[in-house]
Structures are given as structure tokens and as C-alpha cells.
MIFIGU-271510 format. One record per residue: residue in three letters; z, x, y of N, C-alpha, C, O, CB in turn. Coordinates in steps of 0.02 Angstrom, whole numbers, plus 50000, padded with zeros to 5 digits. Each point is the difference from the previous one (the first is absolute). Glycine has a CB too. Layout:
# residues N
AlaZXYZXYZXYZXYZXY
...
END
This chain:
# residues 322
Unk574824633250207499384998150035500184996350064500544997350013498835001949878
Unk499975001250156500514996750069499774992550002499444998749979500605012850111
Unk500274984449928499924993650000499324997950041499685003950036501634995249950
Unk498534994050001499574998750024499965001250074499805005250025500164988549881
Unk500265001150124500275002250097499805006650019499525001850034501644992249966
Unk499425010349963499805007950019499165001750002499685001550050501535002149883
Unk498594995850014499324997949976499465000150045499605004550009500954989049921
Unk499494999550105499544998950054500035002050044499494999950033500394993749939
Unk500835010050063499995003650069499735005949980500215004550035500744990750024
Unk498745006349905500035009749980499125000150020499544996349981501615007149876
Unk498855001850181499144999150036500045007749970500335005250000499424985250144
Unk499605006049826499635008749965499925004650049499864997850056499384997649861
Unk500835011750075499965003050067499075001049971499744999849944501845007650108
Unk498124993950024499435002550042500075006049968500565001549979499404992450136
Unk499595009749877499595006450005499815000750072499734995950037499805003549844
Unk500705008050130499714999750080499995009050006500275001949948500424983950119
Unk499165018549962499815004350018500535006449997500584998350015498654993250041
Unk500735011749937500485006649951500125005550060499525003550014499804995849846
Unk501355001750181500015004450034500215005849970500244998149946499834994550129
Unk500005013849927500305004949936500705001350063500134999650060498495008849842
Unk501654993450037500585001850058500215007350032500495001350035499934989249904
Unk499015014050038499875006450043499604999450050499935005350031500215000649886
Unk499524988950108499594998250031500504999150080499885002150057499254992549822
Unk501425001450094500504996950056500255005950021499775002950049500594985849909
Unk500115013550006500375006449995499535005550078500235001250056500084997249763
Unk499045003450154499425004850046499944996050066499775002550052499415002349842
Unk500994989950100499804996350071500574999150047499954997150055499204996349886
Unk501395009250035500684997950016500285009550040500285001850051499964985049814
Unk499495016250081499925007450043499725003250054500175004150042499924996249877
Unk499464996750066499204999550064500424997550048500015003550050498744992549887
Unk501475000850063500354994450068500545006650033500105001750058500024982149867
Unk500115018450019500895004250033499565006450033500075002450056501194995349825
Unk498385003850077499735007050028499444999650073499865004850035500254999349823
Unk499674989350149499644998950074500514997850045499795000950057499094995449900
Unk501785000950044500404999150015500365006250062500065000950060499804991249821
Unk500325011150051500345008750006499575004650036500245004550035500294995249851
Unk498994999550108499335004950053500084996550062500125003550049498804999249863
Unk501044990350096500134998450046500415000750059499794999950058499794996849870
Unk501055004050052500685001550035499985007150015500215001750055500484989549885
Unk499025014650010500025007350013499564999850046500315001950050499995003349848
Unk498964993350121499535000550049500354997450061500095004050045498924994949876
Unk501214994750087500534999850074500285004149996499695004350031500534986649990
Unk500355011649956500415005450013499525006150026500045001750058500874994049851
Unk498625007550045499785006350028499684999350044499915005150033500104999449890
Unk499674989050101499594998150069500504999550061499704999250054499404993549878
Unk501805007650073500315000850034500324993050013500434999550044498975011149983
Unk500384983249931500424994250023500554999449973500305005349995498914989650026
Unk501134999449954500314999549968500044993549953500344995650026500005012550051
Unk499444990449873499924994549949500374991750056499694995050019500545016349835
Unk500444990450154500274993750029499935000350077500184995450037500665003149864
Unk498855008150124499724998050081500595001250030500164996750050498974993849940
Unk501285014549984500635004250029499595007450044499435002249991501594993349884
Unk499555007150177499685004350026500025006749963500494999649963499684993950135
Unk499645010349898499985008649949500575005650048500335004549973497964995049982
Unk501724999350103500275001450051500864999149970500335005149993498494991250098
Unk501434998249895500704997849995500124999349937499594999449955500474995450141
Unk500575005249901500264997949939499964992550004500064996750051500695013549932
Unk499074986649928499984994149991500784997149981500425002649963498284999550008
Unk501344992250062500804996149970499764996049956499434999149978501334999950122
Unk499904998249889500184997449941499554990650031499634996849962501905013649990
Unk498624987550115499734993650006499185000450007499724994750013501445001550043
Unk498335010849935499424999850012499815002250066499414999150016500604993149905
Unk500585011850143499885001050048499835006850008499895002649945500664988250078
Unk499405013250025500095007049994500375004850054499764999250056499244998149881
Unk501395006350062500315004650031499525003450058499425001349986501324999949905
Unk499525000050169499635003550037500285007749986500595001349986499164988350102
Unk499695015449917500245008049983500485001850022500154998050057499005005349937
Unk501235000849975500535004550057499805002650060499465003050003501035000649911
Unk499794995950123499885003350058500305009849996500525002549977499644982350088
Unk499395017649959500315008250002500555000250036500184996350045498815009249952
Unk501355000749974500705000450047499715002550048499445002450011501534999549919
Unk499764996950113499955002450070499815008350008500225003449954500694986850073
Unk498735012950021499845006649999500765003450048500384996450032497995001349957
Unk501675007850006500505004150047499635000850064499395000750008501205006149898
Unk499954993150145499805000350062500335009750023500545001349974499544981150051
Unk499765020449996499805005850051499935002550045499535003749984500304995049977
Unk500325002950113499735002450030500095010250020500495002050030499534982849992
Unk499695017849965500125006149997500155003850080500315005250012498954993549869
Unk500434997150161500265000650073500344997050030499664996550037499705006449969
Unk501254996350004500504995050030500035001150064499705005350011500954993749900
Unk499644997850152499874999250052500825002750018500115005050034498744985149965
Unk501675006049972500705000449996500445000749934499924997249945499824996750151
Unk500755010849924500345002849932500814997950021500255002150052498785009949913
Unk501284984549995500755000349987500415004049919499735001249945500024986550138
Unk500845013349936500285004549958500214997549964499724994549997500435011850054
Unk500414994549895500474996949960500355003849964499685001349949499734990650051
Unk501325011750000500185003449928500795004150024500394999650048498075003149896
Unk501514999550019500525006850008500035005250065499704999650054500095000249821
Unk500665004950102500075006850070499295005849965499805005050032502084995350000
Unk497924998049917499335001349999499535001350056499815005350024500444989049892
Unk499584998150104499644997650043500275002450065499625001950045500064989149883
Unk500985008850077500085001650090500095005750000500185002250055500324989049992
Unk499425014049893499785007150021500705002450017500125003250051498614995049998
Unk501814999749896500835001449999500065008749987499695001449948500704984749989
Unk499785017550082500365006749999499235005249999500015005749975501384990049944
Unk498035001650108499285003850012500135005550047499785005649987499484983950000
Unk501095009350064499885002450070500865004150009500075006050014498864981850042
Unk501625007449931500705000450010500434997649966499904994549973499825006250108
Unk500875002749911500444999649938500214992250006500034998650060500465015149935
Unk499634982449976500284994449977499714993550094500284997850050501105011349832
Unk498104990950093499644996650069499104997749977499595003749974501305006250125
Unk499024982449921499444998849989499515003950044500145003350050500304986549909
Unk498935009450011499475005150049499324996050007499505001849968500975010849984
Unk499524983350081499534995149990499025003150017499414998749986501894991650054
Unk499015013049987499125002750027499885004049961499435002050012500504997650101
Unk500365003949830499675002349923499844993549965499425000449980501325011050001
Unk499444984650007500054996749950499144999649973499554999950042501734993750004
Unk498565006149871499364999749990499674994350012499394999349992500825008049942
Unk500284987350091499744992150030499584999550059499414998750012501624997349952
Unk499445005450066500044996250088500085006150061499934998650059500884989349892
Unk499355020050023500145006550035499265000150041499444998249984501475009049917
Unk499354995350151499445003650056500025007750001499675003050042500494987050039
Unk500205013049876499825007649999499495001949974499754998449947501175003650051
Unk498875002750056499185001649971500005003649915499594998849955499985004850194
Unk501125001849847499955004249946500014996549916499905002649945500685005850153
Unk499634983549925500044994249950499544995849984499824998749943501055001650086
Unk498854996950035499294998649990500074993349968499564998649959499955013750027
Unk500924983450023500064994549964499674995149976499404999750013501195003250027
Unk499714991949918499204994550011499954997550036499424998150007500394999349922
Unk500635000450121499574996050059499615002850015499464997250008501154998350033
Unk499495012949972499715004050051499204998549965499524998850036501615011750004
Unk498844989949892499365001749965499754992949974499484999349967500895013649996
Unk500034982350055499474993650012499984995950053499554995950004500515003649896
Unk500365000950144500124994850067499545004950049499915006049997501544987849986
Unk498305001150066499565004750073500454998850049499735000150056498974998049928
Unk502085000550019500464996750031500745003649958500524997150016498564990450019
Unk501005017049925500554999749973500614999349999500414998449957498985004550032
Unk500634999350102500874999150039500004991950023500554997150001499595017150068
Unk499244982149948500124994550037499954993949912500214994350011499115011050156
Unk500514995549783500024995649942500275003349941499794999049943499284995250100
Unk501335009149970500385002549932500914999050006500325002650046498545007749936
Unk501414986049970500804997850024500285002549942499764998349946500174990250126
Unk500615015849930500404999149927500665000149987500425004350012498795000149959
Unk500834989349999500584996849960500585003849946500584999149980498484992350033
Unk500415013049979500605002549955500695000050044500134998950059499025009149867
Unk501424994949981500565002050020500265003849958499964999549939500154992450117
Unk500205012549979500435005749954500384997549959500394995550016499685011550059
Unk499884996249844500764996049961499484993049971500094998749941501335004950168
Unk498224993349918499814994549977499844998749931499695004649975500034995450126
Unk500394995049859499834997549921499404995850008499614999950048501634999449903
Unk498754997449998499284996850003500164991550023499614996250028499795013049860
Unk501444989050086500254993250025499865001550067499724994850016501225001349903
Unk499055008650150500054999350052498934998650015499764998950055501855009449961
Unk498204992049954499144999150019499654993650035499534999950039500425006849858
Unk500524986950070499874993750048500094999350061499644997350042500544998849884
Unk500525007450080500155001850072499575001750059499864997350053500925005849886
Unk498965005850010499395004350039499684995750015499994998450059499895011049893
Unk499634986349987499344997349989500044994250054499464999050027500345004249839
Unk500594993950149500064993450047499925003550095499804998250055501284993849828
Unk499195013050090499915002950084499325003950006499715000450055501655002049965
Unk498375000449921499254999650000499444996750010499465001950023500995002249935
Unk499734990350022499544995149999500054997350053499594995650012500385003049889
Unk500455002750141499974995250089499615003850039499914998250058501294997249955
Unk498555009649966499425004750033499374997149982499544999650041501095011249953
Unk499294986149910499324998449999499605007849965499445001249980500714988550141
Unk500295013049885499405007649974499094998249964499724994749986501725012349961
Unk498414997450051499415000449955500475002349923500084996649950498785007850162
Unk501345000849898500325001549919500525003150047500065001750059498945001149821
Unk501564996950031500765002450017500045004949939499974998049942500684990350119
Unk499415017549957500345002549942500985001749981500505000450034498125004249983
Unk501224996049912500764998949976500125005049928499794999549942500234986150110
Unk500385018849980500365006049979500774997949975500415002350041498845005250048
Unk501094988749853500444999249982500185000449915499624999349952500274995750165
Unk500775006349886500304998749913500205006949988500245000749944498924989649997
Unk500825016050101500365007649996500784998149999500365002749958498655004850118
Unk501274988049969500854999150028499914995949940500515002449975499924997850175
Unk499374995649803500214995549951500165003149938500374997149960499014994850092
Unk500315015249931500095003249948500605006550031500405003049964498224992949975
Unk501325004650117500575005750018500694996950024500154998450058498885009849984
Unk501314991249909500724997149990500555003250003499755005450017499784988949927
Unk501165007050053500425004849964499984999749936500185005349973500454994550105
Unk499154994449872500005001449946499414996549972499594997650040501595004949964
Unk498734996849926499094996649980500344993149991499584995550002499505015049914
Unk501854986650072499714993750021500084996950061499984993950007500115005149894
Unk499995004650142499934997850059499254995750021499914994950033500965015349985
Unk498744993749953499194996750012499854994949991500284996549957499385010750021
Unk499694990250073499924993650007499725000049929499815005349975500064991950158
Unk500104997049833499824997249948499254997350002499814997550053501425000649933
Unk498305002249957499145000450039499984989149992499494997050016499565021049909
Unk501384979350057499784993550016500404998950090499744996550044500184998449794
Unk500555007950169500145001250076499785002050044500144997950056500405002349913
Unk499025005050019499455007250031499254992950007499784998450055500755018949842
Unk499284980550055499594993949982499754996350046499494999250035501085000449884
Unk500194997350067500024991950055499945001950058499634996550035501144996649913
Unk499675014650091500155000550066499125000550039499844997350052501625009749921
Unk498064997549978499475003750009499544992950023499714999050054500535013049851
Unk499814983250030499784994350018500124995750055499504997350024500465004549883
Unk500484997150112500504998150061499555001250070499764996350043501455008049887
Unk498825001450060499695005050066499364998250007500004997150054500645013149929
Unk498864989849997499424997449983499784993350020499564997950038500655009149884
Unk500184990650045500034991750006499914998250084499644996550036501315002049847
Unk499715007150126500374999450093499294998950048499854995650040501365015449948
Unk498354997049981499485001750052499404994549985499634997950045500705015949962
Unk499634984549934499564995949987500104991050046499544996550023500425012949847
Unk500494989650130500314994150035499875000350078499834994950029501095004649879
Unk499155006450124500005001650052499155002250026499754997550051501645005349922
Unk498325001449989499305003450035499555001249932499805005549981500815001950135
Unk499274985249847499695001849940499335003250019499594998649956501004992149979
Unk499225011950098499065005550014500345008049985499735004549968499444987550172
Unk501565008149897500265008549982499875002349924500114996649950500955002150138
Unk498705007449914499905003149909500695005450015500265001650054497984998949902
Unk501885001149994500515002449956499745007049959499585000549955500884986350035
Unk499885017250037499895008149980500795001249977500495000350037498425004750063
Unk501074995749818500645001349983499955007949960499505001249966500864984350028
Unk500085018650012500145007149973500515000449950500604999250012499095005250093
Unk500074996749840500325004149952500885000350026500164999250059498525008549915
Unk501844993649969500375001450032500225008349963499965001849941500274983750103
Unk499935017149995499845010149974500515001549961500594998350000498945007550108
Unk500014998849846500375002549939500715004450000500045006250000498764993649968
Unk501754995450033500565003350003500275007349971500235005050028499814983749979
Unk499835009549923499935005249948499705005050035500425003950022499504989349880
Unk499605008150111499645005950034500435003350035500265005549988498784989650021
Unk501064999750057500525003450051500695003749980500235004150039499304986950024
Unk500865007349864500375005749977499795005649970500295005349989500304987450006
Unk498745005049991499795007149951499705005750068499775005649990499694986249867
Unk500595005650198499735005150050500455002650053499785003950043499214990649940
Unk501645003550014500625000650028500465002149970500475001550037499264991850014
Unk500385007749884500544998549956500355007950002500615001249999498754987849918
Unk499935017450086500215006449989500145002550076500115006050004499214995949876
Unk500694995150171499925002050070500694999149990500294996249962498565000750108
Unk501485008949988500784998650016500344995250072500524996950008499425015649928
Unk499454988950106500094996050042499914991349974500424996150023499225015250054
Unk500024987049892499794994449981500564998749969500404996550031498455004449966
Unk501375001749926500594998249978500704999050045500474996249991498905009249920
Unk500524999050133500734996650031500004992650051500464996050004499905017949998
Unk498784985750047500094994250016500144995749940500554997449992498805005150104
Unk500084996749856500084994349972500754999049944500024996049954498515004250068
Unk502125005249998500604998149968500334996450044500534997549981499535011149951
Unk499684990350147500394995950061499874991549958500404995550007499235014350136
Unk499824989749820499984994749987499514993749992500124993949999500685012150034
Unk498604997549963499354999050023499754998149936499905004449959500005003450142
Unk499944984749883499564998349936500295002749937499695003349959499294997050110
Unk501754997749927500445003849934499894997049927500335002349954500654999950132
Unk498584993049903499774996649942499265004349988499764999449944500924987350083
Unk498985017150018499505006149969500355007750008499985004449958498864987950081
Unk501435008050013500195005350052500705004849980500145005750019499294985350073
Unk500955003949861500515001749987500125004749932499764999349944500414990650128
Unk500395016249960500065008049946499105003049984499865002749947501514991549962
Unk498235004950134499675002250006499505004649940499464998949973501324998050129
Unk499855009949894499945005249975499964996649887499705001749949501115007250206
Unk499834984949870499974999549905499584998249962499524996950023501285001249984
Unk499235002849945499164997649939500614997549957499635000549951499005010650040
Unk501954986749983500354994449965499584995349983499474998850030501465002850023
Unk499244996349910499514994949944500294994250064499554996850027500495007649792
Unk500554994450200500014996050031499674998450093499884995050033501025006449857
Unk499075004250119499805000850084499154999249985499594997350038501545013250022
Unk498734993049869499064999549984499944991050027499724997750050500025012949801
Unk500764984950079499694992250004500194997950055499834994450019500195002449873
Unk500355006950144500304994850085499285002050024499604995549987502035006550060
Unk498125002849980499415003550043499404995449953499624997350040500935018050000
Unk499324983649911499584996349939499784991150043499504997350022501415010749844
Unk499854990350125500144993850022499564996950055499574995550000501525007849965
Unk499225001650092499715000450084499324998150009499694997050043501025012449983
Unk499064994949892499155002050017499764992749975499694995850031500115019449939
Unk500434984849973499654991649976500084994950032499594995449998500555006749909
Unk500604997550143499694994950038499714999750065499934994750031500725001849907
Unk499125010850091499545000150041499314998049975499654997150041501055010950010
Unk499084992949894499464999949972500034992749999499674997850047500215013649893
Unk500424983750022500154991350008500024998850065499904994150017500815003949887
Unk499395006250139499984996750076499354998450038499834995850041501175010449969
Unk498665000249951499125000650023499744993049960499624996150028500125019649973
Unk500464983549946499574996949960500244993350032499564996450023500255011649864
Unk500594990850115500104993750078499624999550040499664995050007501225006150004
Unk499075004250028499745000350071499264999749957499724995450030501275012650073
Unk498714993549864499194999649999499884992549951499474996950002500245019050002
Unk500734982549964499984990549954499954997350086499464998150023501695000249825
Unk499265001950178500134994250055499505001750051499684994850004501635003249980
Unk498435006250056499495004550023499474994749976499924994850033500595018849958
Unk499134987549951499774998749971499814993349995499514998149967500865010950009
Unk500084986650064500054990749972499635001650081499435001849986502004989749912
Unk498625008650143499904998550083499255003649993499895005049966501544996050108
Unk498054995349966499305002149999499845005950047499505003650000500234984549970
Unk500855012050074499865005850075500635002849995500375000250048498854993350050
Unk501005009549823500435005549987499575005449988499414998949991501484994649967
Unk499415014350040499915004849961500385003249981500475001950034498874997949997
Unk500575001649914500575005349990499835007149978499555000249958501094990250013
Unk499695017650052499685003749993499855001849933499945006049989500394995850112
Unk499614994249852500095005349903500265005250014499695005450001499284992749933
Unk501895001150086500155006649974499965005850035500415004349984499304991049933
Unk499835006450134499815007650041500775000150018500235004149960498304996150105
Unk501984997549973500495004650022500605000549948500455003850018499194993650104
Unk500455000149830500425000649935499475005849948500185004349959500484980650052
Unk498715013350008499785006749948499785008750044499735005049975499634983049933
Unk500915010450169499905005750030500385007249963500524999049968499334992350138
Unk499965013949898500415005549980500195005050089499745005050024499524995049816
Unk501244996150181500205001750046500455006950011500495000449962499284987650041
Unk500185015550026500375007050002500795001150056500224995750039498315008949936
Unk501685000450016500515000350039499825002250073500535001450029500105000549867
Unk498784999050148499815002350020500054990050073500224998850056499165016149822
Unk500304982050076499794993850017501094994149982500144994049995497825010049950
Unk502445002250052500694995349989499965001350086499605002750038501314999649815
Unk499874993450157500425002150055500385006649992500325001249949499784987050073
Unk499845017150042500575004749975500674999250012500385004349978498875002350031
Unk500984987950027500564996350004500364997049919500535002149979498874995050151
Unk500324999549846500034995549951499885001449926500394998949954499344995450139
Unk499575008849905499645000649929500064993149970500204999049943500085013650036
Unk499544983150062499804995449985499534996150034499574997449965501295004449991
Unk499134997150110499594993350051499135007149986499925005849979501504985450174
Unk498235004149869499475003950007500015006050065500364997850045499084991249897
Unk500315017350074499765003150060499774995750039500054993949994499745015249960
Unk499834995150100499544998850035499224999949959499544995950000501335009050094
Unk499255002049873499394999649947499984995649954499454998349980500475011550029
Unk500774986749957500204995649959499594993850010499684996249964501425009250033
Unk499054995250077499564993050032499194998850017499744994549995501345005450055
Unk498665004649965499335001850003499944999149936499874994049999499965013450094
Unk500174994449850499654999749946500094992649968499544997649968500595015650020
Unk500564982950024499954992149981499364997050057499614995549986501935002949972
Unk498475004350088499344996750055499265001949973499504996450006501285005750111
Unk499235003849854499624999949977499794995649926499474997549980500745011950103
Unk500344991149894499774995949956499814993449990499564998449960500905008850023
Unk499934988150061499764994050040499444997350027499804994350010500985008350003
Unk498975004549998499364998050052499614999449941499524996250001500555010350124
Unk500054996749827499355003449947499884990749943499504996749986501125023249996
Unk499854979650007500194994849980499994993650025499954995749956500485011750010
Unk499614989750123499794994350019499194999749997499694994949985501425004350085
Unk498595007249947499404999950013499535002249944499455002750008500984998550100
Unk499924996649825499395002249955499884995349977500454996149985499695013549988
Unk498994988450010499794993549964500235000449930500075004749961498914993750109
Unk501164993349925500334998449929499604992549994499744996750045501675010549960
Unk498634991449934499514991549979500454998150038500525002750019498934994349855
Unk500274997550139500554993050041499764993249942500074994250021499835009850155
Unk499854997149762500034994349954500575001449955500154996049955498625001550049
END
């Protein structure tokens, strides 16, 4: 029993008024669910509960991100005012005209022959007084900074650049430039013109399907004997054999022409006032008609008209610029 003391502190409890306890429970739900409507109606009304913008991302301190900005668009101009060159004996129109001799007024660049029709001719209103070209016979793609630096002291509107044929035509497949060497140099060059006349755009070409050029020479007798003087002997070379081994040498050549394009259009690709052609003069099906008959190799005269043509077809066709 509890002692007295205990006793007298002990206060009878009150009777007092009976809450049920489903009663609390219903009132306690009511609350979450006017709550929860609440926050969904801001949201679908477009605010945001804590008065963040809808626009940005929210951080972590309660602030908010301003949107991305869109990338930059590509720049264009399909009419250039001034044209510079850049590349190989391609370009200077090597064995077009005369046996072992540049021929510059074929060339599908920068030539003033009417029967060529070049691109200056078919985009400049000036073609002899704003068209310069740099190329060089024999040239690789390490020699392009060179070109590109003496290009750019003109300022052109666009330069085009015809290189990486001399990088795959070696005496042997490992002679070839290597595509992180082919890479850097391509990049290099770029960089050069960009440093110098960043408004110039950039018209870059394919570099042409080697492989082809034996399969269209290979049964000709004249052809076979130039190209045993010595001409591109890592595609070019025994011509006539199908050896399992002469197949993967000729194999070789091709894959890394193909890695050379895919260079030239990645890096192309990074610069906003590049183009590159996808491919038209590596996927041309060029004939013997359009070789040198010197060589069976450099382009004709017709050889050259038809890269001009293809140039033209290609600077001047609309493409997104996003």
C-alpha cells in the first residue's frame, strides 16, 4: 500500500472530454494531402514551390543555373571573293599538260584554262587577280603549315587543300605517315591559318582512292611499265600479282587512306568555317580517260575539270550550319 505522503500528493484525475484517436489520425491526413495539392498546383501553374526559376537547373545552395547556351552555328560563304591553294602536284596540275613538269593553269584550283574551268574560274569575278597557289609537287601533309602560313598572308576568303596522296604513296606501306602523324600535322596547318586570317573558310578534299587507280592501270601496258620506274610502289608495285601477299600490301594502302579521310573530316569538323567534301573525290569512279597519259597516275586535263567540278558542286551546296 502506498504510504501516507504518497497519499496526499496523488490528485484524482478530472474527467474531461474524449478525443477518439481516428479522429487525429483523419486530421493529420487532411493536412498532407492539402499540403501535396498544393506544391503540384505551383508546379503545373509554372512556378516553382521554393521560387527557383523552371528555366535553370536548381543547385544544391537554392540558386539556379542559367540555360545552356546553343552551340555555335557553322559559318559559310558559298561565294568567295578570293581563293588560295594548298596540297600536292595534284593541285599544280603535275604531268596534265607535259611529261614530268607542273602545269599550273589546268590545275582544278587556281587554272585559267577555259577547257578546265576551274574553281576560281566558277566562283571568283577576278580569278587571275585573287586566286594564289601554294601547292607543291611531292608534298606530304607535314609540309601544309608551311603552305597554310603563306596563305594566310593573302587573307583569302577560303583556301582549299588537296593533301595525304604522297603520305600513303611510299616505296613501301611502312614508309607511311602514321594517322596520329597525318593528325597532328593536319591540325598544325589549321591552327597556322587560323592564327593568321581566322574569317578564311576551309574547303578540304577527300584524299583519292588509291586502290582504284591500280585497278584501272594495272592491265594497261603502258601504265605498267611507267609505274615499274617507281611511282607509288606501296599500291603500284608488281602490279600484275594477286599473291596473298601483294593483295594485303595494296589492302594496307587502302585502309590507311580511308583513316586519312576520317582525319581530315574529325578535324574539319572541330573548326566552324571548315568543310569537308564527304568523301566525293575518294568515292569518285574515275576512268583512264581522266589519268595522265604520261603517268597513269596525276590527273588529265579532264582529270582536272572533273575535281573542279566537283568542288564547285560541293562548296556551293546548302548544308545545316547547326
Amino acid at each position: 500500500m502506498p504510504d501516507s505522503h504518497e497519499a496526499a500528493n496523488t490528485r484524482p484525475s478530472r474527467p474531461g472530454p474524449h478525443r477518439p484517436r481516428r479522429s487525429r489520425t483523419a486530421a493529420i491526413c487532411a493536412f498532407v494531402l492539402v499540403t501535396v495539392a498544393g506544391l503540384v498546383l505551383a508546379v503545373a501553374c509554372g512556378g516553382a514551390p521554393d521560387g527557383g526559376d523552371r528555366d535553370g537547373a536548381q543547385r544544391a545552395d537554392g540558386s539556379t543555373r542559367p540555360p545552356a547556351k546553343p552551340s555555335p552555328r557553322r559559318v559559310w560563304d558559298r561565294s568567295p571573293a578570293s581563293l588560295a591553294a594548298v596540297g600536292d602536284s595534284i593541285t599544280r596540275g603535275f604531268d596534265a599538260c607535259s611529261l614530268l613538269s607542273d602545269c599550273t593553269r589546268v590545275s582544278w584550283a587556281t587554272g585559267q584554262a577555259d577547257d578546265v574551268d576551274s574553281l576560281a574560274r566558277r566562283l571568283l569575278s577576278d580569278p587571275k587577280g585573287k586566286s594564289w597557289n601554294y601547292a607543291v609537287s611531292g608534298a606530304v601533309v607535314a609540309d601544309l603549315p608551311q603552305q597554310m602560313r603563306k596563305a594566310a598572308a593573302k587573307e583569302p576568303d577560303m583556301v582549299t587543300v588537296m593533301s595525304g596522296a604522297n603520305d600513303a604513296c611510299r616505296p613501301t606501306v611502312e614508309q607511311m605517315t602514321g594517322v596520329a602523324d597525318f593528325r597532328a600535322d593536319f591540325r598544325e596547318s589549321l591552327h597556322v591559318l587560323r592564327s593568321a586570317s581566322p574569317s578564311t573558310q576551309v574547303y578540304v578534299s577527300s584524299v583519292p582512292d588509291l586502290k582504284r587507280l591500280w585497278q584501272q592501270g594495272r592491265t594497261n601496258p603502258l601504265g605498267q611499265r611507267v609505274w615499274g620506274l617507281g611511282i607509288c610502289q606501296s599500291m603500284l608495285k608488281d602490279p600484275q600479282s594477286m599473291e596473298a601477299a601483294d593483295k594485303q600490301r595494296r589492302q594496307q594502302v587502302h585502309d590507311r587512306v580511308v583513316a586519312y579521310n576520317t582525319v581530315l573530316e574529325q578535324e574539319c569538323a572541330k573548326d566552324l568555317r571548315c568543310r569537308y567534301d564527304d568523301g566525293a573525290v575518294f568515292d569518285y569512279r574515275f576512268t583512264p580517260a581522266e589519268l595522265s597519259d604520261w603517268d597513269w597516275f596525276h590527273p588529265s586535263k579532264e582529270g582536272q575539270r572533273r575535281l573542279a567540278e566537283l568542288a564547285y558542286q560541293e562548296i556551293t551546296e546548302k548544308r545545316p550550319t547547326g
